[in-house]
N, CA, C and O atoms as a GROMACS GRO file, in nm:
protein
  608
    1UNK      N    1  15.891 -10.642  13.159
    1UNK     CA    2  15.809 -10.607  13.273
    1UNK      C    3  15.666 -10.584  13.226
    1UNK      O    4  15.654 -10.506  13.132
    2UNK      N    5  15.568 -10.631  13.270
    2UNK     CA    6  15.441 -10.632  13.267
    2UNK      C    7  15.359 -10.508  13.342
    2UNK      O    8  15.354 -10.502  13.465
    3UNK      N    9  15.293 -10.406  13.254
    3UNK     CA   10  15.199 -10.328  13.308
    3UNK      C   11  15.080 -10.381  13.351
    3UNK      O   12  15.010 -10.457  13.285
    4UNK      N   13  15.051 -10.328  13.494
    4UNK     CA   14  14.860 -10.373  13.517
    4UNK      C   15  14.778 -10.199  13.513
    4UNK      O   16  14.806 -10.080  13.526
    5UNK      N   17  14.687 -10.273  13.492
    5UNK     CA   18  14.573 -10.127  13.540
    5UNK      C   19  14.558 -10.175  13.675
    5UNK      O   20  14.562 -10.288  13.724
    6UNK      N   21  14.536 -10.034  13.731
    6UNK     CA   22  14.531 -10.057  13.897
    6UNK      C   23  14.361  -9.960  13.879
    6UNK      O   24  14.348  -9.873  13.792
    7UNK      N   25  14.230 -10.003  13.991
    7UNK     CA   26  14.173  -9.926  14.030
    7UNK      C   27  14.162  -9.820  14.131
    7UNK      O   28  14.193  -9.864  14.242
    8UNK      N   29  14.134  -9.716  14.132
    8UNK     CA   30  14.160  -9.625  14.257
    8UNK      C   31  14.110  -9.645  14.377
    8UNK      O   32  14.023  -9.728  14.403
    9UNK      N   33  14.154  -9.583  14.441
    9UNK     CA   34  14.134  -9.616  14.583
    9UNK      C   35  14.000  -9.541  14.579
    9UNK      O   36  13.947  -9.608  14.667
   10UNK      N   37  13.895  -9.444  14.540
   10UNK     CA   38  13.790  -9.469  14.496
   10UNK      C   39  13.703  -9.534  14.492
   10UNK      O   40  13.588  -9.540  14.535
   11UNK      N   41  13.765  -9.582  14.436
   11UNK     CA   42  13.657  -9.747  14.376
   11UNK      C   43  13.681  -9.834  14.460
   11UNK      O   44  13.588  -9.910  14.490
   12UNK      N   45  13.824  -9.854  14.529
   12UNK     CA   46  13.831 -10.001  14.635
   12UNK      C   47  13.779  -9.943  14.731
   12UNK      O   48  13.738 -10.041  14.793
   13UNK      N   49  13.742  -9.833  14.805
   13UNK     CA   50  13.753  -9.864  14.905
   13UNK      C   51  13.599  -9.743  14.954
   13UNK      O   52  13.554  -9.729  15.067
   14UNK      N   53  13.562  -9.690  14.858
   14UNK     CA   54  13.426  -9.581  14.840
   14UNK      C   55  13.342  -9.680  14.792
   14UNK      O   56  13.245  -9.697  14.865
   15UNK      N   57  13.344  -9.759  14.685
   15UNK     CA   58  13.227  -9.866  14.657
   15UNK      C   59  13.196  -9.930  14.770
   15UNK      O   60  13.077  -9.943  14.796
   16UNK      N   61  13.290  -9.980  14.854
   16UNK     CA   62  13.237 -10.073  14.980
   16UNK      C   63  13.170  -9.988  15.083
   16UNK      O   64  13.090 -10.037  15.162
   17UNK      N   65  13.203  -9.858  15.083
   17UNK     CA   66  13.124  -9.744  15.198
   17UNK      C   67  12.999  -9.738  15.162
   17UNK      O   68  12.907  -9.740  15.243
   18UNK      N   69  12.977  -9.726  14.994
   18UNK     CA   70  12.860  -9.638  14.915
   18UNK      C   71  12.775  -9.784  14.976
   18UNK      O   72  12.685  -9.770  15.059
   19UNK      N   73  12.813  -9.914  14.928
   19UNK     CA   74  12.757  -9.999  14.968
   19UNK      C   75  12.665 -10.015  15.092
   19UNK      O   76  12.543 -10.031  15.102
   20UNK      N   77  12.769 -10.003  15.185
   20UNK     CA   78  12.716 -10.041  15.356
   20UNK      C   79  12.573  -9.918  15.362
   20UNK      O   80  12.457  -9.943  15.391
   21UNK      N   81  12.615  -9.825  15.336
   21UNK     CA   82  12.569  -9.689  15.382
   21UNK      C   83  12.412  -9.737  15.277
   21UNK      O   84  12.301  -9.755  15.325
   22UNK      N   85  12.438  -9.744  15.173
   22UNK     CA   86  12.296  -9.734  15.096
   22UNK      C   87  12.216  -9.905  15.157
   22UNK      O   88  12.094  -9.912  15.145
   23UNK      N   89  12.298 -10.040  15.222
   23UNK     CA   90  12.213 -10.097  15.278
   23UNK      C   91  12.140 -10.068  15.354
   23UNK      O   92  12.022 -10.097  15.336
   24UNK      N   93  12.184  -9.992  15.481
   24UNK     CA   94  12.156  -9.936  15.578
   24UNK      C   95  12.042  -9.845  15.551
   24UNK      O   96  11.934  -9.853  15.611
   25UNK      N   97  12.076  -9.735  15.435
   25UNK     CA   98  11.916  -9.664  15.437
   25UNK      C   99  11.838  -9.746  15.399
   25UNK      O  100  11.727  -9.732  15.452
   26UNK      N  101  11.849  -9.872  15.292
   26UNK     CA  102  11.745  -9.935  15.245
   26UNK      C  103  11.677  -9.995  15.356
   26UNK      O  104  11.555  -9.981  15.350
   27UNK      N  105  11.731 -10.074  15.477
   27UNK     CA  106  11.730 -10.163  15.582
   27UNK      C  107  11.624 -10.075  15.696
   27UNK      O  108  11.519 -10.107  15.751
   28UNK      N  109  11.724  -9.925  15.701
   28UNK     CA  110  11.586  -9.789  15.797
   28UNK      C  111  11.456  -9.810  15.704
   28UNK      O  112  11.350  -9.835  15.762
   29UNK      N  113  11.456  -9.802  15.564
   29UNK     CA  114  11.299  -9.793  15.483
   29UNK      C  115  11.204  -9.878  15.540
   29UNK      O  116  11.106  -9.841  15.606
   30UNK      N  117  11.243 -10.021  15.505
   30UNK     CA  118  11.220 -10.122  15.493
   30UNK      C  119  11.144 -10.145  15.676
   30UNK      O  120  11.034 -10.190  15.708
   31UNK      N  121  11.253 -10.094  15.760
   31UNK     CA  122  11.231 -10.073  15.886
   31UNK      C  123  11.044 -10.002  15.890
   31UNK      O  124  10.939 -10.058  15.919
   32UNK      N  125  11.078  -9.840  15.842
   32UNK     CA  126  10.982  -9.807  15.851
   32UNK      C  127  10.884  -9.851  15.811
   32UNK      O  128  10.780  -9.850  15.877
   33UNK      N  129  10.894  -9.893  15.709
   33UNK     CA  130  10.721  -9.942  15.609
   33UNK      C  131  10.672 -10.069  15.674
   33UNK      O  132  10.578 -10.128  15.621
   34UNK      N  133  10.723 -10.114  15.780
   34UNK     CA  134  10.676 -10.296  15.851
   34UNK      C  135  10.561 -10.210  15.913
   34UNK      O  136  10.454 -10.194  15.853
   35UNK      N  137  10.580 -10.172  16.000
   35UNK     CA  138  10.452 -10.082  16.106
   35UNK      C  139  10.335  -9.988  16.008
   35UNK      O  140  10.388  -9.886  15.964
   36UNK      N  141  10.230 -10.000  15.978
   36UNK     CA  142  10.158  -9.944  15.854
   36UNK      C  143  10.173  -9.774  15.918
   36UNK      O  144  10.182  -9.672  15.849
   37UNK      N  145  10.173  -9.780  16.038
   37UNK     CA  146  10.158  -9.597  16.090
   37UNK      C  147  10.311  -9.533  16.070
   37UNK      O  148  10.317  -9.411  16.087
   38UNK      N  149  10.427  -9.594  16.038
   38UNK     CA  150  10.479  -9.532  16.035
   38UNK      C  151  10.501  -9.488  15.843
   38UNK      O  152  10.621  -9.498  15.820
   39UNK      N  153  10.460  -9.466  15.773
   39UNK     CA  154  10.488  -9.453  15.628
   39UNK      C  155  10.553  -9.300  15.628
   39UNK      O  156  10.636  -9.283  15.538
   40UNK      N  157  10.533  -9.213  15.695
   40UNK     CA  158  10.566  -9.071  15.654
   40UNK      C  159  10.751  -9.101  15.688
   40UNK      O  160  10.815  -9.046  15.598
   41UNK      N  161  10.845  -9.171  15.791
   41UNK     CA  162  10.909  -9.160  15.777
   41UNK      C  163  10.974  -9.277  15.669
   41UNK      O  164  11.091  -9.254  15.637
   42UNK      N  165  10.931  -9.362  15.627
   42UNK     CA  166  10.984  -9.441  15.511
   42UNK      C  167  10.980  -9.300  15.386
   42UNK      O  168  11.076  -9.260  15.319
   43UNK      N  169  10.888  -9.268  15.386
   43UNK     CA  170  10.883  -9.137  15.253
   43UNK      C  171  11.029  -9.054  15.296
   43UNK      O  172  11.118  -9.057  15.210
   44UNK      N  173  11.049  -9.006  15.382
   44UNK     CA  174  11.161  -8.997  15.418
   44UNK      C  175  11.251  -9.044  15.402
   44UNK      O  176  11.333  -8.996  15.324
   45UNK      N  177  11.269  -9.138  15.456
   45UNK     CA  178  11.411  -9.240  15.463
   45UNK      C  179  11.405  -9.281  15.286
   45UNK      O  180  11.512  -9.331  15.249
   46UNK      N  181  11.281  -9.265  15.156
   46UNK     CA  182  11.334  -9.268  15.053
   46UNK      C  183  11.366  -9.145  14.996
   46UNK      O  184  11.444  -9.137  14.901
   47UNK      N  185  11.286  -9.008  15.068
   47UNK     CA  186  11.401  -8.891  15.012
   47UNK      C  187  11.551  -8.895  15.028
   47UNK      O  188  11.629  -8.875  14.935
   48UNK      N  189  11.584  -8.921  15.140
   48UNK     CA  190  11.760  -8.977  15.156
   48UNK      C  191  11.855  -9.041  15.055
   48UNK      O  192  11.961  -9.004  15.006
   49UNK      N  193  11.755  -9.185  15.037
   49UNK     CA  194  11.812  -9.217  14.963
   49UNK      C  195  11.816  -9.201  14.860
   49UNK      O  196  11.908  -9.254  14.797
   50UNK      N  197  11.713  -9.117  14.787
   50UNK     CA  198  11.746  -9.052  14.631
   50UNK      C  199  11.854  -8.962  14.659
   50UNK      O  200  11.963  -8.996  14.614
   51UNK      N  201  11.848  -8.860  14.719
   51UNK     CA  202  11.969  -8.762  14.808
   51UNK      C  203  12.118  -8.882  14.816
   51UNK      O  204  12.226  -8.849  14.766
   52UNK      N  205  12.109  -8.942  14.847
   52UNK     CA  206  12.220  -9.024  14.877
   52UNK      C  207  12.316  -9.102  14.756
   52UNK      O  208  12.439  -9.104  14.742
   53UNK      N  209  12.202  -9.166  14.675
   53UNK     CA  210  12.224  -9.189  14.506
   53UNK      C  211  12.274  -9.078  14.462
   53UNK      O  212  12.397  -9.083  14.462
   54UNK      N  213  12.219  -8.955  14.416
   54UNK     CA  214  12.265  -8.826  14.369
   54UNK      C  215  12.362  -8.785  14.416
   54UNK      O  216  12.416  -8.719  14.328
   55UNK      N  217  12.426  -8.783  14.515
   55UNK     CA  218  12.568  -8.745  14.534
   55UNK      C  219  12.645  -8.823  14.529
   55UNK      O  220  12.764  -8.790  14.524
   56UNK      N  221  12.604  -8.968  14.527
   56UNK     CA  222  12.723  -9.076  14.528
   56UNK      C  223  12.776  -9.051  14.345
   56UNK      O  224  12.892  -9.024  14.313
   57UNK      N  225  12.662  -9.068  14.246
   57UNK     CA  226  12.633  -9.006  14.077
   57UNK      C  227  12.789  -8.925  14.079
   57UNK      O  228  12.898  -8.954  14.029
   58UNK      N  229  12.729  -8.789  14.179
   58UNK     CA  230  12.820  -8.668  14.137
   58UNK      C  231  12.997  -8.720  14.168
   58UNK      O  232  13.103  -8.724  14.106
   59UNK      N  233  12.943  -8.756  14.308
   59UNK     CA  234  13.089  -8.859  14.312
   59UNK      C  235  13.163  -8.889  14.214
   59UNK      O  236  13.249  -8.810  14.176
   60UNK      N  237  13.143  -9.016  14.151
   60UNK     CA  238  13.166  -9.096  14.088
   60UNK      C  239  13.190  -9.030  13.929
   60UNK      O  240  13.269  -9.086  13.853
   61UNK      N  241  13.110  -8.898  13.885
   61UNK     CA  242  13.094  -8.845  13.744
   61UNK      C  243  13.234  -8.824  13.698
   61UNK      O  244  13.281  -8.743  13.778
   62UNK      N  245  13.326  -8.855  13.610
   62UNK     CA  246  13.162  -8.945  13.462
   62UNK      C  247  13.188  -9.070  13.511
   62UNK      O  248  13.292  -9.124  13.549
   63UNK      N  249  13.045  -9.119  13.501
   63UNK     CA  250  13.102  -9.278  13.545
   63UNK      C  251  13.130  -9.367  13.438
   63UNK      O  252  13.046  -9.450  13.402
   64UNK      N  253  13.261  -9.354  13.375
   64UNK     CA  254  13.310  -9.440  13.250
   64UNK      C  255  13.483  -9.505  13.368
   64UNK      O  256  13.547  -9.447  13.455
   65UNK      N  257  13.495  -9.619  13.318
   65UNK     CA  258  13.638  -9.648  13.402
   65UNK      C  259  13.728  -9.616  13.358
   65UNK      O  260  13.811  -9.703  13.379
   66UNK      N  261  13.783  -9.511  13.285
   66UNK     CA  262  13.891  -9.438  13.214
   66UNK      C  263  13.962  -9.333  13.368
   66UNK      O  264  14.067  -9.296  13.421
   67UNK      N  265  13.826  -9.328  13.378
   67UNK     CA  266  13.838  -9.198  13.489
   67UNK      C  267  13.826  -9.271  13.661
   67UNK      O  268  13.771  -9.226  13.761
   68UNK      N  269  13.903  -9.398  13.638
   68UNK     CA  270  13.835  -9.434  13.792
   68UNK      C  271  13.956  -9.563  13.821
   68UNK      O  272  13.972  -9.638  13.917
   69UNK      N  273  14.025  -9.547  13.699
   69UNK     CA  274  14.125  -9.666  13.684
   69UNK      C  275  14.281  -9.597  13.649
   69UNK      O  276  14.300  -9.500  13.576
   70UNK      N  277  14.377  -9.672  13.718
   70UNK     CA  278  14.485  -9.631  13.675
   70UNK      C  279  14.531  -9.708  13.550
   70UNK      O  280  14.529  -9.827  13.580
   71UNK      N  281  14.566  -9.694  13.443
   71UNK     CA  282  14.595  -9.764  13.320
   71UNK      C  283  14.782  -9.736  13.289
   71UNK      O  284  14.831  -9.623  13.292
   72UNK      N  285  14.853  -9.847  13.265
   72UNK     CA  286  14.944  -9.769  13.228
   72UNK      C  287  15.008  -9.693  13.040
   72UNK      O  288  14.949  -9.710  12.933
   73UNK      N  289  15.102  -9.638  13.055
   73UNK     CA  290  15.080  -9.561  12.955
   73UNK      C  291  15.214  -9.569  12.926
   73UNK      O  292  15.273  -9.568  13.034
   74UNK      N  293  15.292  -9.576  12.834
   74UNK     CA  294  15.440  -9.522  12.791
   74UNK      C  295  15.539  -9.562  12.688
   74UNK      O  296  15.497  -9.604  12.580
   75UNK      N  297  15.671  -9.554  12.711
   75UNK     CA  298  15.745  -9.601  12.547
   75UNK      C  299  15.833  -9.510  12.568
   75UNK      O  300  15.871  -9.458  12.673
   76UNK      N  301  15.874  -9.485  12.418
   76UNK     CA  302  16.012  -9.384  12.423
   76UNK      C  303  15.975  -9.236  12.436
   76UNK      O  304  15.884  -9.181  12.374
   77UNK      N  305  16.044  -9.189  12.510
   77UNK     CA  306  15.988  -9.038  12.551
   77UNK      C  307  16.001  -8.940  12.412
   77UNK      O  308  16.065  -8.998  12.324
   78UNK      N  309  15.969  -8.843  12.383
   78UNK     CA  310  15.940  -8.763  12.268
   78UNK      C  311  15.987  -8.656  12.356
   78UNK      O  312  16.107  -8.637  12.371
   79UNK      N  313  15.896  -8.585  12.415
   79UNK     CA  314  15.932  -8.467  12.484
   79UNK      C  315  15.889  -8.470  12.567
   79UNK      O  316  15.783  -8.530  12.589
   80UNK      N  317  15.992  -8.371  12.692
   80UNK     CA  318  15.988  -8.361  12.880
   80UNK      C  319  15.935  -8.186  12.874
   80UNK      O  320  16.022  -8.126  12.811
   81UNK      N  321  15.869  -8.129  12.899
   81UNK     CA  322  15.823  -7.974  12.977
   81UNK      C  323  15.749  -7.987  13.080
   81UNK      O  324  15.648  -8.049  13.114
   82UNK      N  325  15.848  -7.886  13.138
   82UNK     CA  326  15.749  -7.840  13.318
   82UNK      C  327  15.668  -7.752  13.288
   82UNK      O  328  15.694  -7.688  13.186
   83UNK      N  329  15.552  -7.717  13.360
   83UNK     CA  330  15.443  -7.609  13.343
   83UNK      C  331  15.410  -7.614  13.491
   83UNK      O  332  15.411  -7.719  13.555
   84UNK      N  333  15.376  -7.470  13.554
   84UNK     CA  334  15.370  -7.399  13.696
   84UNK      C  335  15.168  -7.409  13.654
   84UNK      O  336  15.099  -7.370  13.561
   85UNK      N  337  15.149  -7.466  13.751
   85UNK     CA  338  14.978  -7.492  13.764
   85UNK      C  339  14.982  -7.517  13.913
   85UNK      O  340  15.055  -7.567  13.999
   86UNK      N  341  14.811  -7.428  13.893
   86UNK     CA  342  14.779  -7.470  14.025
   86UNK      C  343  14.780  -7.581  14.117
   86UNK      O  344  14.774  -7.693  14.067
   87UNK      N  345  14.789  -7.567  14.278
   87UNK     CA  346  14.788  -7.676  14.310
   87UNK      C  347  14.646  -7.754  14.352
   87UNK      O  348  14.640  -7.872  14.387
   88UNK      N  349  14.541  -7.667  14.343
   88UNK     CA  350  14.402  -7.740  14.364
   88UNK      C  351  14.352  -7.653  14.472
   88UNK      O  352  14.240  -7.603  14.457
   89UNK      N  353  14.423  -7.627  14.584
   89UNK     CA  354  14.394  -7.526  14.680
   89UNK      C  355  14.335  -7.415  14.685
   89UNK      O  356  14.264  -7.375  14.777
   90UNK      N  357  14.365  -7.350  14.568
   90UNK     CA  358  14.332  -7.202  14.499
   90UNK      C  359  14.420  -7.134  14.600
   90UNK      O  360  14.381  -7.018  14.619
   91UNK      N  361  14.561  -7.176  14.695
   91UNK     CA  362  14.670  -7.132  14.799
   91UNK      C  363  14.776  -7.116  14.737
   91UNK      O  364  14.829  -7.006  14.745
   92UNK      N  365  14.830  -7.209  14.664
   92UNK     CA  366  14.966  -7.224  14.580
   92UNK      C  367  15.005  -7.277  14.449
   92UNK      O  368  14.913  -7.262  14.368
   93UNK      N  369  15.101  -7.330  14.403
   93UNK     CA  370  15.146  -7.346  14.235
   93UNK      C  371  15.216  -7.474  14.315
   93UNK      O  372  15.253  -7.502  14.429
   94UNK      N  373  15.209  -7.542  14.167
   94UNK     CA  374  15.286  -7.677  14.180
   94UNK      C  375  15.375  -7.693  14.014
   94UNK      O  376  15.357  -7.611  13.923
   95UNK      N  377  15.464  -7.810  14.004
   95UNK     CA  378  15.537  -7.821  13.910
   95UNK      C  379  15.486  -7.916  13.861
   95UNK      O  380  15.464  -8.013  13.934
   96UNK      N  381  15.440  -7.920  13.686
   96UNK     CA  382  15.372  -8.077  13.657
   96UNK      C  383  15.465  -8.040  13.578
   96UNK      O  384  15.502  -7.923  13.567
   97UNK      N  385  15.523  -8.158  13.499
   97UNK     CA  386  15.635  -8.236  13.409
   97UNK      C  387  15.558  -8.288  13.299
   97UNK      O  388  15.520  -8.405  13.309
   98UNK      N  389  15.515  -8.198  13.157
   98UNK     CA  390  15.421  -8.232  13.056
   98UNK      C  391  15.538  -8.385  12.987
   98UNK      O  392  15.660  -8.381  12.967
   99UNK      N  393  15.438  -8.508  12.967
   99UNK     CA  394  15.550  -8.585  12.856
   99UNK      C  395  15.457  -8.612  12.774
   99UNK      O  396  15.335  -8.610  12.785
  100UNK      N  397  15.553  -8.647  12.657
  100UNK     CA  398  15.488  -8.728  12.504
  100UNK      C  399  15.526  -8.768  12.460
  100UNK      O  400  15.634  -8.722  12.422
  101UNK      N  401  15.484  -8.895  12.414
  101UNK     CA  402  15.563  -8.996  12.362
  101UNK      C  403  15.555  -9.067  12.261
  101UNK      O  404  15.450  -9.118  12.221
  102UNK      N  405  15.705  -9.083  12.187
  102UNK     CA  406  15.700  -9.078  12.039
  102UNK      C  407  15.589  -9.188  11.970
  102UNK      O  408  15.577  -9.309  11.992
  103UNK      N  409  15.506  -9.090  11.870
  103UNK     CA  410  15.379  -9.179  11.770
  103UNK      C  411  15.286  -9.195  11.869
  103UNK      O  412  15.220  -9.297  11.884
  104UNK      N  413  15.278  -9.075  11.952
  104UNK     CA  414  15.157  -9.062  12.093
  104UNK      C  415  15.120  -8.919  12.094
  104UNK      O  416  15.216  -8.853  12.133
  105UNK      N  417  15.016  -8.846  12.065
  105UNK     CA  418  14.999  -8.746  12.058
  105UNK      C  419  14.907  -8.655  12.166
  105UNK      O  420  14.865  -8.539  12.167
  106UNK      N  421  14.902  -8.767  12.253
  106UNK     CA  422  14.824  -8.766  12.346
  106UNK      C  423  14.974  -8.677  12.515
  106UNK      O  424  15.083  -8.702  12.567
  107UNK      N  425  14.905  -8.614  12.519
  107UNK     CA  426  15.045  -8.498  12.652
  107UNK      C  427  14.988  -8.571  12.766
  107UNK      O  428  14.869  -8.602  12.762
  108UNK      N  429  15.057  -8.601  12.858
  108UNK     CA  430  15.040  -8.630  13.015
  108UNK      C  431  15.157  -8.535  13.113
  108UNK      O  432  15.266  -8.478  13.105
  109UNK      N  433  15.038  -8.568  13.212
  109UNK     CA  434  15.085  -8.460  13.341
  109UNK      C  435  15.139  -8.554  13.449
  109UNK      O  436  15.074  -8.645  13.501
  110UNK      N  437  15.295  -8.516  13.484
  110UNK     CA  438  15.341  -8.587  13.620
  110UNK      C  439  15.335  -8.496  13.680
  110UNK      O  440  15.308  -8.384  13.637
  111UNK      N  441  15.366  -8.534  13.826
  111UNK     CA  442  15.370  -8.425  13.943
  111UNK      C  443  15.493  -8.456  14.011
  111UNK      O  444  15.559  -8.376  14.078
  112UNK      N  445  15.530  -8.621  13.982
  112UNK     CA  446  15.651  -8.641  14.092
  112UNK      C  447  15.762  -8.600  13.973
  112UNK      O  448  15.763  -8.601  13.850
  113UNK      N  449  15.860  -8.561  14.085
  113UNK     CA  450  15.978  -8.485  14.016
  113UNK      C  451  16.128  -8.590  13.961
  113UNK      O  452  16.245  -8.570  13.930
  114UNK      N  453  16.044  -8.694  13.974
  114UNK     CA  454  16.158  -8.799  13.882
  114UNK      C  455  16.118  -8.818  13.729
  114UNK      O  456  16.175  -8.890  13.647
  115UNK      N  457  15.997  -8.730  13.707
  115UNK     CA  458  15.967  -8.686  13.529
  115UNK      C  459  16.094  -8.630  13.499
  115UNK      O  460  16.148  -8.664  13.394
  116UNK      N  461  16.171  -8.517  13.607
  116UNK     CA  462  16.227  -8.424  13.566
  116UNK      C  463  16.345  -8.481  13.514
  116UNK      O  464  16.378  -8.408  13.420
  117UNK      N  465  16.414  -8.561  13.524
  117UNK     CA  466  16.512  -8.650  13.470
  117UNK      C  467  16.517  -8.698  13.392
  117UNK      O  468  16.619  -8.720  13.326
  118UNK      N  469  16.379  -8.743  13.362
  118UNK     CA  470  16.389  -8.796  13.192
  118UNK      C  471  16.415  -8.731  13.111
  118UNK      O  472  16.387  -8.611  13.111
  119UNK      N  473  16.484  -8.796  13.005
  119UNK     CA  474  16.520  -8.731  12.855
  119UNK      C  475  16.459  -8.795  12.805
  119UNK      O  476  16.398  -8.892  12.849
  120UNK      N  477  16.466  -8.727  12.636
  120UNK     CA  478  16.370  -8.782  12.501
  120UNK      C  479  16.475  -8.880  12.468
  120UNK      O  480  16.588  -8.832  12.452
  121UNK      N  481  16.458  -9.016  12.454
  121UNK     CA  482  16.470  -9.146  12.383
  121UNK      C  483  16.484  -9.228  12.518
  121UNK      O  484  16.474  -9.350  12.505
  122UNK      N  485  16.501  -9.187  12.625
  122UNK     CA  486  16.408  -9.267  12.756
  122UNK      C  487  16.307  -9.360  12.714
  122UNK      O  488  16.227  -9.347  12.622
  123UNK      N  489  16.322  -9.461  12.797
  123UNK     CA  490  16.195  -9.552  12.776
  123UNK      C  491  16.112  -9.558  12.981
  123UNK      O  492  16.153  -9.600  13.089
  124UNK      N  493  15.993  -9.496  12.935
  124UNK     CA  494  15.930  -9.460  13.069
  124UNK      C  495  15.816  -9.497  13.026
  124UNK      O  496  15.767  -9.487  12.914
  125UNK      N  497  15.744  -9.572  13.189
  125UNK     CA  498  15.610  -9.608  13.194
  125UNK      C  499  15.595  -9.510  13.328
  125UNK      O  500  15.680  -9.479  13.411
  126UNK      N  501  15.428  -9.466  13.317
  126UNK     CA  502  15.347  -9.414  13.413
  126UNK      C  503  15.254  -9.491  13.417
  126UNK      O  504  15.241  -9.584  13.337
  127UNK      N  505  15.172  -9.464  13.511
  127UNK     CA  506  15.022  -9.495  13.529
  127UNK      C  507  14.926  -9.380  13.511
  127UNK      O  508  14.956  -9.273  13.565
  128UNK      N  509  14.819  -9.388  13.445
  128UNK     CA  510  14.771  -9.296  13.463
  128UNK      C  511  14.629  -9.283  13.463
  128UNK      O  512  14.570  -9.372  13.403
  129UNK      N  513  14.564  -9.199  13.512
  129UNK     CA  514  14.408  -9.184  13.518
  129UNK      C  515  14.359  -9.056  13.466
  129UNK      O  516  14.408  -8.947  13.492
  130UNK      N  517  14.259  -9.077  13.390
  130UNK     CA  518  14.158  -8.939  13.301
  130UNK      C  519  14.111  -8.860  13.417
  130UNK      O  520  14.071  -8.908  13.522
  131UNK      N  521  14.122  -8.718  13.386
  131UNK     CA  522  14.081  -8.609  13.513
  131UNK      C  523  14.014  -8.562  13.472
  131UNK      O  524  14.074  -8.482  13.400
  132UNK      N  525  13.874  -8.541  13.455
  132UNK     CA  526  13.733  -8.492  13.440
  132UNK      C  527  13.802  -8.354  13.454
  132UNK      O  528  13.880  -8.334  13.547
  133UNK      N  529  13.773  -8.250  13.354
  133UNK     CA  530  13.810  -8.091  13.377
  133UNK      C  531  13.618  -8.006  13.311
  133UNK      O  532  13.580  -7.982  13.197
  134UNK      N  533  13.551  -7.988  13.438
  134UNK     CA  534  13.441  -7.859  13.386
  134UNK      C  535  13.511  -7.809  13.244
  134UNK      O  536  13.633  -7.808  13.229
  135UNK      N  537  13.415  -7.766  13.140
  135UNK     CA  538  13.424  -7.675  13.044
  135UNK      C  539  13.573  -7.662  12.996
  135UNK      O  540  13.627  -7.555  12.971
  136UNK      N  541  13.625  -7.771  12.989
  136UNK     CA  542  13.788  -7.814  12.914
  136UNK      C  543  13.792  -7.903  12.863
  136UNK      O  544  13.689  -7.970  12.867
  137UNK      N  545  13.878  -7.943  12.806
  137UNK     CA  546  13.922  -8.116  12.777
  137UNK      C  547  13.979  -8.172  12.843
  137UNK      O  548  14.076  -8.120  12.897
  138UNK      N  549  13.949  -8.288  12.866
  138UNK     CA  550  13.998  -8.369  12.986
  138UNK      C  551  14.116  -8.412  12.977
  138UNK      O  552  14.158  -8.440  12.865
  139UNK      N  553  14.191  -8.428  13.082
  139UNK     CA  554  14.365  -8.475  13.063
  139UNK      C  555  14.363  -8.624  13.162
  139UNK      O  556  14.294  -8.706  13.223
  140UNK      N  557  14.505  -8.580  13.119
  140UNK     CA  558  14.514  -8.740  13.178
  140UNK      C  559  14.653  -8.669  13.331
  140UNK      O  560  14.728  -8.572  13.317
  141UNK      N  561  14.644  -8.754  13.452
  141UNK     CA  562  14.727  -8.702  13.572
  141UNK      C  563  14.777  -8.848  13.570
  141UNK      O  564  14.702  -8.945  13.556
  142UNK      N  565  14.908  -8.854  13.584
  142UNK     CA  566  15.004  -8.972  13.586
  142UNK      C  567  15.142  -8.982  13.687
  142UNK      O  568  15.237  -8.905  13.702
  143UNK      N  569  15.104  -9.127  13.753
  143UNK     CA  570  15.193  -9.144  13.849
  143UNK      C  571  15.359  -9.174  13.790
  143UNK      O  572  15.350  -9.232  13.682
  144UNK      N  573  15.469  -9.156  13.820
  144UNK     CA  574  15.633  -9.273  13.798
  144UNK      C  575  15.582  -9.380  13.806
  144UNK      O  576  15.489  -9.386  13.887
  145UNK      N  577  15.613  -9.490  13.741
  145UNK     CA  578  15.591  -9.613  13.738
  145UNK      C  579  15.754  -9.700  13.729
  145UNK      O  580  15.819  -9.737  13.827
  146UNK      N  581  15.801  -9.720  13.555
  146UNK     CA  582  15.940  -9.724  13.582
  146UNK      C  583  16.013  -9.612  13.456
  146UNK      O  584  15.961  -9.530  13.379
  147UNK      N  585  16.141  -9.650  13.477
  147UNK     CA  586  16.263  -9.566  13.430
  147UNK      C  587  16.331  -9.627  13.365
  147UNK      O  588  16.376  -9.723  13.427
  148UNK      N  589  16.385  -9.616  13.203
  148UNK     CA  590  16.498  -9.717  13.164
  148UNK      C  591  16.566  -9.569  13.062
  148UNK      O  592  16.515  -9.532  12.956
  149UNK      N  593  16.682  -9.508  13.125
  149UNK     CA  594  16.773  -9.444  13.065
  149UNK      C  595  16.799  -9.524  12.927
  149UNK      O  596  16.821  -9.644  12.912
  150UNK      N  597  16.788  -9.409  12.820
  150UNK     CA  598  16.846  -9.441  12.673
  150UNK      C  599  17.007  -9.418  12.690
  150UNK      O  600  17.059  -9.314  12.731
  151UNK      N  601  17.084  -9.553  12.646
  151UNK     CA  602  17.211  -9.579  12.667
  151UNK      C  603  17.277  -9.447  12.531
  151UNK      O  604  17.272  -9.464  12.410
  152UNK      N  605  17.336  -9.322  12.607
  152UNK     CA  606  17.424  -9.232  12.560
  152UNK      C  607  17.562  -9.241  12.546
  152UNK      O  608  17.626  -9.146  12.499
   0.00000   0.00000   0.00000
């Protein structure tokens, strides 16, 4: 079976918004600056769009495709642990399913609860994407992909 990298829905479907939206202010500028009296709102319509760039930036940060792509990841399982973490809300706790996998030293985080089944000499693929963490090290958050039970 063949792994792909998948891009996020992010990227398919926010690049084509960021798109329309930043023609459009360019198209109002462009608007304004034809008529010579109107220049104060083109100065405008380019504060926006620096405003508009700058949050699309923050969006998007970091903009490397590690963090914007699903890649897949896996092999024979090493070790399965659950860990109780937040759920993002700052409301409730969720269950992530830490794995690692053997001559991989690198830990990933599932959330769906068919991690919980795996055993070590499992052969499991995820997908997974880099999660930008403020003032931490960055992890990696990973979808089920497939499952092949080690014959016991």
């Amino acid at each position: 079976m063949t792994h792909h990298a998948n891009w996020s829905l992010g990227v398919l479907v926010g690049l084509p918004f960021v798109t329309i939206v930043t023609l459009a202010i360019l198209c109002f500028i462009a608007w304004c600056f034809v008529p010579a009296d109107e220049w104060g709102l083109g100065l405008i319509g380019v504060a926006v769009l620096a405003v508009w760039l700058a949050l699309v930036t923050l969006a998007y940060w970091p903009l490397k495709a590690e963090y914007h792509k699903w890649q897949p990841h896996g092999g024979t399982v090493a070790t399965v642990d659950s860990r109780l973490v937040s759920a993002g809300d700052g409301k409730g706790m969720e269950t992530k399913f830490v794995v690692t996998f053997a001559g991989d030293p690198v830990q990933v985080g599932c959330t769906d609860t068919r991690c919980a089944t795996v055993k070590p000499g499992d052969q499991l693929w995820l997908k997974c994407i880099r999660v930008f963490e403020w003032a931490a090290t960055d992890g990696y958050d990973c979808r089920f992909d497939t499952w092949t039970p080690a014959v016991r």
